[in-house]
MDAnalysis code that builds the backbone (N, CA, C; Angstrom):
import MDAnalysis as mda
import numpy as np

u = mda.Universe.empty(522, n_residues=174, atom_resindex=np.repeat(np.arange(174), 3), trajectory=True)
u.add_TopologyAttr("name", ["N", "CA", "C"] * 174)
u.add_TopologyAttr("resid", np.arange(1, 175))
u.add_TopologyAttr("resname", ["UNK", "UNK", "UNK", "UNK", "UNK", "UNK", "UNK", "UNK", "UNK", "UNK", "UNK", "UNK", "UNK", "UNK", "UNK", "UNK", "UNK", "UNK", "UNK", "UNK", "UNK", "UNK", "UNK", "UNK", "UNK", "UNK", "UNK", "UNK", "UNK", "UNK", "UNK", "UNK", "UNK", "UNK", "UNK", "UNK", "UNK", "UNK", "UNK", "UNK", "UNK", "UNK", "UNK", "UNK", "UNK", "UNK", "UNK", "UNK", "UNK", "UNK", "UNK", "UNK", "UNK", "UNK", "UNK", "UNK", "UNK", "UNK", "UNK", "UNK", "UNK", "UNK", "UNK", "UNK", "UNK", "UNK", "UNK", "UNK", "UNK", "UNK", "UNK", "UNK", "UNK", "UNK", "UNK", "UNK", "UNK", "UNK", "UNK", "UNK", "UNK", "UNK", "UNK", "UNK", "UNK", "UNK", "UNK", "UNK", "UNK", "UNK", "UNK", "UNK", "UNK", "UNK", "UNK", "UNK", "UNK", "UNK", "UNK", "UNK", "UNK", "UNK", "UNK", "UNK", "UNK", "UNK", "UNK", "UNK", "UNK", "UNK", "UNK", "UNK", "UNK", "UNK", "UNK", "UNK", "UNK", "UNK", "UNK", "UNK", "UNK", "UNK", "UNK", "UNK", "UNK", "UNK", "UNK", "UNK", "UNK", "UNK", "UNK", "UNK", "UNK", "UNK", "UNK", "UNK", "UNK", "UNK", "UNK", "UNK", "UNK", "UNK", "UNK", "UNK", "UNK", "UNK", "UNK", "UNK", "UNK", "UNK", "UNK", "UNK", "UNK", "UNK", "UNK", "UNK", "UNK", "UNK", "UNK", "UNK", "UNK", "UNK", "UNK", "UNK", "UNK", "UNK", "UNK", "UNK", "UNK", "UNK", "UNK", "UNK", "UNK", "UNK"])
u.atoms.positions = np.array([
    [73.786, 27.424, 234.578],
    [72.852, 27.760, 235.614],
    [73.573, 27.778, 236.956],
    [73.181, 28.783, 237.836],
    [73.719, 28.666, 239.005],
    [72.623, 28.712, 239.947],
    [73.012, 28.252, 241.301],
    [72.494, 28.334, 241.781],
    [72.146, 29.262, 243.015],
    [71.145, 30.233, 243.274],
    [71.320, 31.550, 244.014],
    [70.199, 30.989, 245.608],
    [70.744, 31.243, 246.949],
    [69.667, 30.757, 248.140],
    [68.666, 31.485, 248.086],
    [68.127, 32.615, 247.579],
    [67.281, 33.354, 247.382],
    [66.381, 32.707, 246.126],
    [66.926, 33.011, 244.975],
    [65.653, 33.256, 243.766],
    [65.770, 31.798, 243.138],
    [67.016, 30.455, 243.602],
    [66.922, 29.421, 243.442],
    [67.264, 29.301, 242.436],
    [67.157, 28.585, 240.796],
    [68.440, 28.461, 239.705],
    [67.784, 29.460, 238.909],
    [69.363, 29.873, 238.800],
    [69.231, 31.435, 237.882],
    [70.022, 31.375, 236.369],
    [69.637, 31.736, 235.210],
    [71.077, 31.600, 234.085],
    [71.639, 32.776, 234.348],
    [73.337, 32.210, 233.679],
    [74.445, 33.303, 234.134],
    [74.099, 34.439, 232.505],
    [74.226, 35.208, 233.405],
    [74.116, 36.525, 232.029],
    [75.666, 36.782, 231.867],
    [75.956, 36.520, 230.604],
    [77.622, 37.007, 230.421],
    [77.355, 38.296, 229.498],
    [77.910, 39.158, 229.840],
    [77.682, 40.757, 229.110],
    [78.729, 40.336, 227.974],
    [77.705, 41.311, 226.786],
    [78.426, 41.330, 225.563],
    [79.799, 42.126, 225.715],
    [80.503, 41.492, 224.919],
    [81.765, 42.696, 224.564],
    [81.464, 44.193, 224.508],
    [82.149, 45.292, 224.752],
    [81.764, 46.856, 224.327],
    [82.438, 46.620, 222.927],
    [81.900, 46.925, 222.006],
    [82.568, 47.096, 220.733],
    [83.069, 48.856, 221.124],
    [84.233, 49.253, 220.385],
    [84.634, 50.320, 220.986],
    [84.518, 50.830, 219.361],
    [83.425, 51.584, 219.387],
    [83.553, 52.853, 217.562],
    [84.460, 53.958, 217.736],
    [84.791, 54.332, 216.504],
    [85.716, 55.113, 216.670],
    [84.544, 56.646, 216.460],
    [85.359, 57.301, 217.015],
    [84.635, 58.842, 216.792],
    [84.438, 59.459, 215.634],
    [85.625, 58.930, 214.787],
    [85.523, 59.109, 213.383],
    [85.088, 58.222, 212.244],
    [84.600, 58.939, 211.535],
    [84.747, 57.499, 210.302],
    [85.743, 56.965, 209.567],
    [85.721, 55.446, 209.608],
    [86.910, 55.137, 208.898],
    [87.307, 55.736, 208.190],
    [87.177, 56.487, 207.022],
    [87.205, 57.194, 205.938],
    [87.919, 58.095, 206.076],
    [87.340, 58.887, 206.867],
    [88.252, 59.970, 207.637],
    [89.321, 59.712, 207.963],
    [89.595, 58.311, 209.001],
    [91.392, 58.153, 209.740],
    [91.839, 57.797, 208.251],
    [91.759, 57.257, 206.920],
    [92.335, 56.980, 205.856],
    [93.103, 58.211, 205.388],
    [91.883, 58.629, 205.616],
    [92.510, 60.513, 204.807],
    [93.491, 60.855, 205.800],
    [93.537, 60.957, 207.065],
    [94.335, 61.408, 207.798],
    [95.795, 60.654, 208.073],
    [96.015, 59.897, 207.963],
    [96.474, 58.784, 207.609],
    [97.688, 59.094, 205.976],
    [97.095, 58.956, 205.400],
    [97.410, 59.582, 203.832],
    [98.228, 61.163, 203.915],
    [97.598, 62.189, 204.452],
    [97.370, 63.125, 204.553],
    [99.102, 63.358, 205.785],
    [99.449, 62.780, 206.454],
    [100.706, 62.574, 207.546],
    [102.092, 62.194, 206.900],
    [101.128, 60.725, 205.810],
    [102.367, 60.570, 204.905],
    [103.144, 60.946, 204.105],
    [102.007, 61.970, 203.252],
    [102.562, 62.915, 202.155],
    [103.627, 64.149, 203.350],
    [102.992, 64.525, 204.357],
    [103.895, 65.904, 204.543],
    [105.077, 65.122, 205.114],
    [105.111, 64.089, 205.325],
    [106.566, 63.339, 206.191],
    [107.427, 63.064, 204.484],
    [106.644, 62.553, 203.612],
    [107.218, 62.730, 202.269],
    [108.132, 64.331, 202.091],
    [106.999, 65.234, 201.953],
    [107.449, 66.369, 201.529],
    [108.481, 66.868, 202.248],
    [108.198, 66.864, 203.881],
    [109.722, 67.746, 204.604],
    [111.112, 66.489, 203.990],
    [110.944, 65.522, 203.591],
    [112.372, 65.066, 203.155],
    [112.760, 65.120, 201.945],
    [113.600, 65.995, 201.479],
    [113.508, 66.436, 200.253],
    [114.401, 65.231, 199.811],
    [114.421, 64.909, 198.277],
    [115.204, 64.031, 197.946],
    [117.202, 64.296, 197.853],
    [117.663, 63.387, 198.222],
    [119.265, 64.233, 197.883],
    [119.299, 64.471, 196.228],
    [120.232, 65.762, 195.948],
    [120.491, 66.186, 194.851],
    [121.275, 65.180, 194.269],
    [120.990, 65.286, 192.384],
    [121.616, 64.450, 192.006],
    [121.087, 65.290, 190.419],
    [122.626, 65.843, 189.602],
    [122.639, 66.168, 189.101],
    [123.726, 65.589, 187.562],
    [123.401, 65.642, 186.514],
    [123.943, 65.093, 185.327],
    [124.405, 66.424, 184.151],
    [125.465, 66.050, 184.128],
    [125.918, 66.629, 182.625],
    [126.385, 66.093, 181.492],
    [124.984, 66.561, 180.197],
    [125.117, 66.079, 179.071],
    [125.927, 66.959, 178.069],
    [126.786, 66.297, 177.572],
    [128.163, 67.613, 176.873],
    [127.390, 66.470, 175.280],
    [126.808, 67.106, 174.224],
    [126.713, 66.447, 172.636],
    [128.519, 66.604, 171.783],
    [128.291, 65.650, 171.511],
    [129.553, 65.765, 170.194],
    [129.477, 67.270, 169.456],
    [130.724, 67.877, 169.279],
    [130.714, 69.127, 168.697],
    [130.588, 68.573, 166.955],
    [130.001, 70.091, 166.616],
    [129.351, 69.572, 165.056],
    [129.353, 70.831, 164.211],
    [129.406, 70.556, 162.898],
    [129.916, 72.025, 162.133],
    [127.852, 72.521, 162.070],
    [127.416, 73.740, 162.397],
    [126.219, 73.946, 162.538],
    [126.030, 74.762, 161.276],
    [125.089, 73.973, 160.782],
    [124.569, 74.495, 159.033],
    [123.474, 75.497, 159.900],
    [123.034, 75.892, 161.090],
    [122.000, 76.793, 161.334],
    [122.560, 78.019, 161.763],
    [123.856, 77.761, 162.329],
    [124.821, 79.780, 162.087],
    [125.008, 79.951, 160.810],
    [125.635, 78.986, 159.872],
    [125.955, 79.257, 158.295],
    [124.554, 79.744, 157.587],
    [123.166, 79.447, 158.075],
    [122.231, 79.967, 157.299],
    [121.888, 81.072, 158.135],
    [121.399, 81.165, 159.356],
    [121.157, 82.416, 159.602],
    [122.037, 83.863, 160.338],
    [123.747, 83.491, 160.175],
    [124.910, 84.356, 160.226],
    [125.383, 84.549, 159.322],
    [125.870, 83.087, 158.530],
    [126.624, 83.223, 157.379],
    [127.911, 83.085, 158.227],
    [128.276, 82.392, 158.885],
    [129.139, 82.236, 159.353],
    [129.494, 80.322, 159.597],
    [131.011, 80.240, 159.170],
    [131.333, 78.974, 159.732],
    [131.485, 78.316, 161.009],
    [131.237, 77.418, 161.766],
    [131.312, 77.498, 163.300],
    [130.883, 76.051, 163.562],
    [132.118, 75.335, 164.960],
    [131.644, 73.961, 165.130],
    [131.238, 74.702, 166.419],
    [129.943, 73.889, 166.784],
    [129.338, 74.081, 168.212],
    [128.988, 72.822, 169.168],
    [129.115, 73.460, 170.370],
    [129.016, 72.391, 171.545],
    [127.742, 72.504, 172.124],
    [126.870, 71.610, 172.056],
    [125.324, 71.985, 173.023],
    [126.030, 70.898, 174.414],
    [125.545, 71.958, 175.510],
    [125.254, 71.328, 176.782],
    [124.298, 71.261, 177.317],
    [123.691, 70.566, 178.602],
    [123.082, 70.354, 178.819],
    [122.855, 69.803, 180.460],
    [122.438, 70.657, 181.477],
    [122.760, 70.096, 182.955],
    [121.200, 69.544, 183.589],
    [120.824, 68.593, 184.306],
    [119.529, 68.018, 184.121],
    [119.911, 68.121, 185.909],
    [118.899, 68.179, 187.494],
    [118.854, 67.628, 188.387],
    [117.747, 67.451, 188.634],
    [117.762, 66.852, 189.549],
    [116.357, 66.126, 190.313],
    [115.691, 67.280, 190.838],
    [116.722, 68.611, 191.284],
    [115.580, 69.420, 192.430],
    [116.073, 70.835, 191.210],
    [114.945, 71.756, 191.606],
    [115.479, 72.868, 190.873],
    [116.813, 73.535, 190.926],
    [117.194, 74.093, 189.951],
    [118.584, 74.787, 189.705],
    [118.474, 76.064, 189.744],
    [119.211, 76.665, 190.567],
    [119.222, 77.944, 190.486],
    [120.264, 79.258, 188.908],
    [121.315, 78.543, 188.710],
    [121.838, 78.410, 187.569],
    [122.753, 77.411, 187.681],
    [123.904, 77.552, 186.684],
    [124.987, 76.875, 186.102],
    [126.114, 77.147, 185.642],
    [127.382, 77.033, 186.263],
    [128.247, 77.529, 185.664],
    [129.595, 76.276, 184.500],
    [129.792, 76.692, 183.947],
    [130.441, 75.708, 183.187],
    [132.065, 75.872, 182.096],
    [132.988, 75.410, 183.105],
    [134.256, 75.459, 181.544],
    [134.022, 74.464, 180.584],
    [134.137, 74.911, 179.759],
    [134.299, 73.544, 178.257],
    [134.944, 73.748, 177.445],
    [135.109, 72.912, 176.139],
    [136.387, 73.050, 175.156],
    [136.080, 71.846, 174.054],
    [136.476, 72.315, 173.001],
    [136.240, 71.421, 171.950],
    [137.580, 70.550, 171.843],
    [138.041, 69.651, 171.901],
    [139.492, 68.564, 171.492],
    [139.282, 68.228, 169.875],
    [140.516, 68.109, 169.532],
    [140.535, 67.705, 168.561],
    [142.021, 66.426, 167.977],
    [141.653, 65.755, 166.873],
    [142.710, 64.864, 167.256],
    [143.606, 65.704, 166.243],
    [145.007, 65.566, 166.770],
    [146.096, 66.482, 165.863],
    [147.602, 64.981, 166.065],
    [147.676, 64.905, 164.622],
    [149.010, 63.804, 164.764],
    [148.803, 62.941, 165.838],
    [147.871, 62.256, 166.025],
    [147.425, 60.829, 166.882],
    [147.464, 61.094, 168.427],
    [147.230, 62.743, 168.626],
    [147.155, 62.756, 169.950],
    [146.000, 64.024, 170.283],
    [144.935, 64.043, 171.236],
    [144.097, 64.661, 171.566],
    [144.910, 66.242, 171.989],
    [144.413, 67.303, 171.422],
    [144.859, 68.424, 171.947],
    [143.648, 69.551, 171.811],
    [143.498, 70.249, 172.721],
    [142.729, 71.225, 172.988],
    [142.605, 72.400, 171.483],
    [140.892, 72.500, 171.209],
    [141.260, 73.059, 169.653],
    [140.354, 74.219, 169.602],
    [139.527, 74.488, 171.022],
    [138.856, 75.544, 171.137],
    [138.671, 75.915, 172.764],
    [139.078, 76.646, 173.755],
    [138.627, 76.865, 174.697],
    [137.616, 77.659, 175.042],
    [136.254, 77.624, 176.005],
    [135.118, 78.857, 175.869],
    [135.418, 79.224, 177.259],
    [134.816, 80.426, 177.149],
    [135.177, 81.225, 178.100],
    [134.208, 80.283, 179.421],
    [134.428, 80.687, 180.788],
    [133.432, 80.822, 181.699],
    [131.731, 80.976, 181.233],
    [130.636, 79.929, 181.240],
    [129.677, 80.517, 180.751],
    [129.228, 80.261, 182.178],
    [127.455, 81.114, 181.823],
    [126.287, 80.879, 183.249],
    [125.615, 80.762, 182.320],
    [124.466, 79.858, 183.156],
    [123.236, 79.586, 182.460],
    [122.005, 79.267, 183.332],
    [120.810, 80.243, 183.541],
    [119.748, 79.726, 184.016],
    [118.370, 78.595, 183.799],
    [118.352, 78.159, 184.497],
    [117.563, 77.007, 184.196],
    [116.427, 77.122, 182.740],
    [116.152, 76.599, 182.183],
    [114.701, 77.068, 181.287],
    [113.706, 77.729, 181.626],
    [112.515, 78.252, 180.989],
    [111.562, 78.165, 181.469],
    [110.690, 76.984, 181.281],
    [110.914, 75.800, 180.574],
    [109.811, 74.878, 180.814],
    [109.979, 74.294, 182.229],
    [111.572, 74.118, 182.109],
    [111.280, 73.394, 184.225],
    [112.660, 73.871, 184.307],
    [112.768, 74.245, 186.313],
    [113.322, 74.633, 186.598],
    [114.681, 73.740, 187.072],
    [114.587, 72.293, 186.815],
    [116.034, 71.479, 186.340],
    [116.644, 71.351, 185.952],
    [115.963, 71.870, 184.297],
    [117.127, 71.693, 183.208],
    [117.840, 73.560, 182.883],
    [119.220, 73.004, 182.485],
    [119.718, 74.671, 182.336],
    [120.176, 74.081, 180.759],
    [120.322, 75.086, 179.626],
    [121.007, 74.161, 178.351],
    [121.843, 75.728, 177.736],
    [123.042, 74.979, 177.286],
    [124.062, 75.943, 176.869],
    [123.844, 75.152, 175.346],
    [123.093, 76.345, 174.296],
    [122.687, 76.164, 172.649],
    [123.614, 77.302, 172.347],
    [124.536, 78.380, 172.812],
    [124.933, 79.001, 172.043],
    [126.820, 79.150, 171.796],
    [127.888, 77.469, 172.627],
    [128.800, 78.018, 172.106],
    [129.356, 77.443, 170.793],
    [129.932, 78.161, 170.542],
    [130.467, 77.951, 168.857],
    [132.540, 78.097, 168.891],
    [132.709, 77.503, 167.758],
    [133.942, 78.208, 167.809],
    [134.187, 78.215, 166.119],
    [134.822, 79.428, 165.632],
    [134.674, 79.622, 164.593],
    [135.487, 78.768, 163.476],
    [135.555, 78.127, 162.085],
    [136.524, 77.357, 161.583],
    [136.150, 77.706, 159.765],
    [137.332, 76.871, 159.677],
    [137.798, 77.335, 158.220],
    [137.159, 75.707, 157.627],
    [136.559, 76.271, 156.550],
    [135.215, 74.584, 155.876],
    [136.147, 74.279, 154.827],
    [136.699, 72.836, 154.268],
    [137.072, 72.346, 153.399],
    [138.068, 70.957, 154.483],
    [138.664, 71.279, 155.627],
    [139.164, 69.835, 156.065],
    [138.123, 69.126, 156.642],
    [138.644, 67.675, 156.273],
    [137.871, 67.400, 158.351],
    [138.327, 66.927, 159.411],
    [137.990, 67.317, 160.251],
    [138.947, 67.198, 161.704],
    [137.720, 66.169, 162.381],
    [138.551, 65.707, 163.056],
    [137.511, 64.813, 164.707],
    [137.375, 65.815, 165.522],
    [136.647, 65.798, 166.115],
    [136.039, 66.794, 167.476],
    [135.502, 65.830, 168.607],
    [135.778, 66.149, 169.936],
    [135.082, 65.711, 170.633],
    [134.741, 67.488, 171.887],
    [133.903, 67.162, 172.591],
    [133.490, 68.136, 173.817],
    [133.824, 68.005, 175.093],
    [134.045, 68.675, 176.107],
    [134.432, 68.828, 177.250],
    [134.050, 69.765, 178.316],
    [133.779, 69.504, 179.473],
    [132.981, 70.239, 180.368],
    [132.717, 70.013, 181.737],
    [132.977, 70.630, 182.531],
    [132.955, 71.120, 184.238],
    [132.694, 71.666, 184.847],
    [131.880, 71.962, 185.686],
    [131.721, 73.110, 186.572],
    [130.884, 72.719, 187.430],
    [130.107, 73.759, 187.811],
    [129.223, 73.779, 188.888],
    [127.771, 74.006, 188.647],
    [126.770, 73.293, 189.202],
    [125.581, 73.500, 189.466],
    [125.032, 74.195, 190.500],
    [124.383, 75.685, 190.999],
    [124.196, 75.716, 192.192],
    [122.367, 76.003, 192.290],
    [122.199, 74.946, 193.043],
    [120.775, 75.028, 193.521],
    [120.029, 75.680, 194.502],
    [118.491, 75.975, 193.795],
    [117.744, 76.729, 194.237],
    [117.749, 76.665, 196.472],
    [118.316, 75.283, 196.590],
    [118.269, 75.317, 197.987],
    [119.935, 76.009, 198.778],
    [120.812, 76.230, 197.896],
    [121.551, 77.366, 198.282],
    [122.924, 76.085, 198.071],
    [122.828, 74.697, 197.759],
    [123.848, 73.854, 197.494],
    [124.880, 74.201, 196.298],
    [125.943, 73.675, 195.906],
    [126.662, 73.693, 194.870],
    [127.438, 71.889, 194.263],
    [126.746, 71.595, 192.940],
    [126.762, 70.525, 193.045],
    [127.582, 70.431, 191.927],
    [128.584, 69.584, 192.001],
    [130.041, 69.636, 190.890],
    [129.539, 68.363, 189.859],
    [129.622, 69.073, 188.633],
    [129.244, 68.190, 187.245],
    [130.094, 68.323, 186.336],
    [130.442, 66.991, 185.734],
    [131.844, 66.883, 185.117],
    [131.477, 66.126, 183.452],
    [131.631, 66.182, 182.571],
    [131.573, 64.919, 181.092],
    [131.871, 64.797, 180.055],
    [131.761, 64.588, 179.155],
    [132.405, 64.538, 177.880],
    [131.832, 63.966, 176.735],
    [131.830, 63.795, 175.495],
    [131.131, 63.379, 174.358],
    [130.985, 62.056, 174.215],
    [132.303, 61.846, 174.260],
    [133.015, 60.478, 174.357],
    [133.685, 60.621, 173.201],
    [132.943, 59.707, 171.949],
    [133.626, 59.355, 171.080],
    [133.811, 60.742, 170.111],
    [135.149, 60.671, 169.371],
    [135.493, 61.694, 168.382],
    [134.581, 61.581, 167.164],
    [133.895, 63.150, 166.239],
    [133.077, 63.066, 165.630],
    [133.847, 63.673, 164.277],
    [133.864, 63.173, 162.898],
    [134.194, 64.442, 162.174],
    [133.327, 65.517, 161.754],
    [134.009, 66.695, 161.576],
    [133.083, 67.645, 160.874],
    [134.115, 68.577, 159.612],
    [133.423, 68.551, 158.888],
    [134.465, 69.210, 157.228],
    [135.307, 70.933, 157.642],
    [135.352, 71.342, 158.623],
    [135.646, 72.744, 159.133],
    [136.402, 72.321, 160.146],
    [138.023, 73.240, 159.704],
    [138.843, 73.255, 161.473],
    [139.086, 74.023, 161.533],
    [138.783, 74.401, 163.002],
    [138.822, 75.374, 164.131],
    [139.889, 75.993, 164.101],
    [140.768, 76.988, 163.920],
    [141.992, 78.068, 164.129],
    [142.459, 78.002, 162.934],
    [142.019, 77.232, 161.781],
    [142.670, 76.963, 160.695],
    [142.751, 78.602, 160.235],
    [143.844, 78.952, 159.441],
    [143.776, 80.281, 158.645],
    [143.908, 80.287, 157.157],
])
């Protein structure tokens, strides 16, 4: 209570707070909100990062049935995070000869465009190299080159089988 010379004791009126609303509904700044994060997501594209899977070379019973032909083959396989525009790739089959690794098939230069299920993966199903069936040799695979992506990059992919595989057919044999 205070006291006023005029109207004599008065109570003090203390004004409420302004609560300050927003113009929008919460709901709305959420979405908008959300909606800032994703495109700050999207303009940063992720860095490229690309893998090459080289399989153990293998004598393929599926040219012998539908060529009629003998043949060890190499499947590859290049996987990245962002789309691929194609693929280029050297490879080569090794083989072990007198306890030392030596080159037992070279393929030419291939290209390869991505699939059509997604535009990451590119897969090399068709090289072969032709061989004579009754030994068996170890094989392993080999492979390098380049990836170049849909954003105009070129991304260098390198690998190998690892371990030596046998298969009953060698390669240059006559």
């Amino acid at each position: 209570m205070v006291w006023n010379k005029y109207f004599g004791v008065m109570p003090i009126t203390i004004p409420k707070p302004i609560l300050l609303m927003p113009k929008f509904p919460s709901f709305a700044v959420v979405i908008l909100l959300a909606a800032q994060f994703l495109l700050l997501q999207i303009g940063d594209s992720p860095e490229p990062k690309c893998t090459l899977k080289v399989e153990r070379p293998h004598y393929s019973t599926s040219l012998k049935e539908t060529k009629g032909i003998d043949a060890v083959k190499l499947n590859l396989t290049t996987e990245c995070n962002v789309p691929q525009k194609y693929t280029e790739l050297n490879s080569s089959i090794q083989k072990i000869e007198r306890n030392r690794q030596v080159t037992a098939y070279t393929f030419v230069l291939a290209r390869r465009k991505p699939s059509e299920k997604s535009s990451n993966i590119a897969e090399f199903r068709d090289l072969f190299a032709l061989c004579k069936p009754g030994k068996s040799v170890s094989y392993s695979g080999l492979a390098k080159g380049y990836v170049y992506l849909e954003n105009g990059d070129k991304y260098p992919v390198e690998g190998d089988s690892g371990k030596f595989a046998a298969a009953e057919c060698a390669i240059g044999a006559q």
